[in-house]
C-alpha positions, 0 to 999 in steps of 0.5 A: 501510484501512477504508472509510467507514460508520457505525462506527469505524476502524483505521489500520495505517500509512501507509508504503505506498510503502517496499514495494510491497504485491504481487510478481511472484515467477517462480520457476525451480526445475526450469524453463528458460525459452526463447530467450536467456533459457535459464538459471533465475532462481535462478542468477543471482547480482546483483539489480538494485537493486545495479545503477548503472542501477537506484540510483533503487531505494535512493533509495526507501528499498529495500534487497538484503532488505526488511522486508515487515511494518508494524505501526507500525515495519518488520518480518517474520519469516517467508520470503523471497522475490525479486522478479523483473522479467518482462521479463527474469526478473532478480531485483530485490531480497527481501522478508521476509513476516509470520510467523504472529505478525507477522500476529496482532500486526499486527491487534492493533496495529492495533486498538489503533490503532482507538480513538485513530483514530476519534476523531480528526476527519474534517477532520484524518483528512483532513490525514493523507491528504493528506500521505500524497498529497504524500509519494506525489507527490513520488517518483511517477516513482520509485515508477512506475518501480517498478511499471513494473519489477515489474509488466512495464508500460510507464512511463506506466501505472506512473506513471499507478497512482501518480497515481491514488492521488495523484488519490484522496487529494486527492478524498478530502482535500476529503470530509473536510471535507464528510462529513455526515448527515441531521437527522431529526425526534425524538419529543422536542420541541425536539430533533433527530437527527443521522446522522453517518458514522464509519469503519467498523473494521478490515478486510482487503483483498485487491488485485490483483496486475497493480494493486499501487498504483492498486487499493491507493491507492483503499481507503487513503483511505477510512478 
């Protein structure tokens, strides 16, 4: 993501929602937990996404082990970790992280990406934005239910960070169409100047990890 300002802007991919970008890894090595819980996590053998009560998951596009990198298509090439759910310390699935590589090549791609994408007009940079938000909308119980699980919140504030990021999108579909600048005076008779806001490059963030998606979903738009 890369916020608005005079300058020029990368646009990495748009699939954030096939992955969540956080996980509330527990890890269990060496430790027993208390009460009914008395087992370490690492013993237990089935992962809820291939639970009956838990095929929604696949419906997203997850998978046992998922590509955690996108460079313009799925990726990742370094460890694997497991994502828990806190509220029982069950494993949900596993995500592949970037290597060393994966990163440099990402920000390669990516500013590579940069010189067609800050060329392209606000209005229809506007478009992409809110088909990602229409995407979103359309799986936002699902994607909720996700966060719910992994985050350890109650249903409503996971569906609540999805629709923020939905709410941001369209806010940020109807600035594209309003972006503007001052007309300044010139020393050159008959001409003026024109301040036009451009998007400002490539730039990393690091979001919250309690708020995968709303913290997220704000900076996605802004590019």
């Amino acid at each position: 993501a890369a916020p608005a300002g005079r300058g020029r802007a990368a646009r990495p991919g748009l699939s954030m929602w096939r992955v969540p970008r956080q996980l509330c890894v527990h890890f269990a090595r060496g430790s027993r937990l208390s009460g009914p819980w008395n087992r370490p996590a690492a013993f237990m053998s089935t992962l809820l996404i291939n639970q009956a009560q838990y095929a929604w998951l696949k419906e997203l596009g997850l998978r046992e082990e998922n590509e955690g990198v996108y460079n313009g298509s799925w990726g990742g090439r370094g460890e694997v970790i497991t994502t828990y759910c806190p509220a029982n310390n069950e494993p949900i699935a596993r995500v592949r992280q970037a290597s060393v590589a994966d990163y440099e090549e990402t920000v390669k791609k990516a500013r590579e990406a940069w010189r067609v994408w800050a060329e392209v007009p606000a209005p229809k940079r506007g478009e992409i934005v809110r088909q990602i938000g229409d995407a979103l909308r359309e799986k936002i119980q699902k994607l909720g239910s996700l966060v719910s699980l992994e985050m350890g919140k109650i249903l409503v504030e996971g569906v609540g960070e999805v629709q923020e990021y939905v709410d941001i999108c369209d806010y940020a579909v109807g600035l594209s169409r309003m972006i503007g600048g001052p007309i300044l005076p010139s020393e050159r008779p008959g001409h003026a100047l024109i301040e036009q806001w451009n998007p400002v490059g490539l730039v990393g963030i690091i979001t919250a990890f309690n708020f995968p998606v709303a913290v997220y979903g704000w900076k996605k738009p802004s590019q």
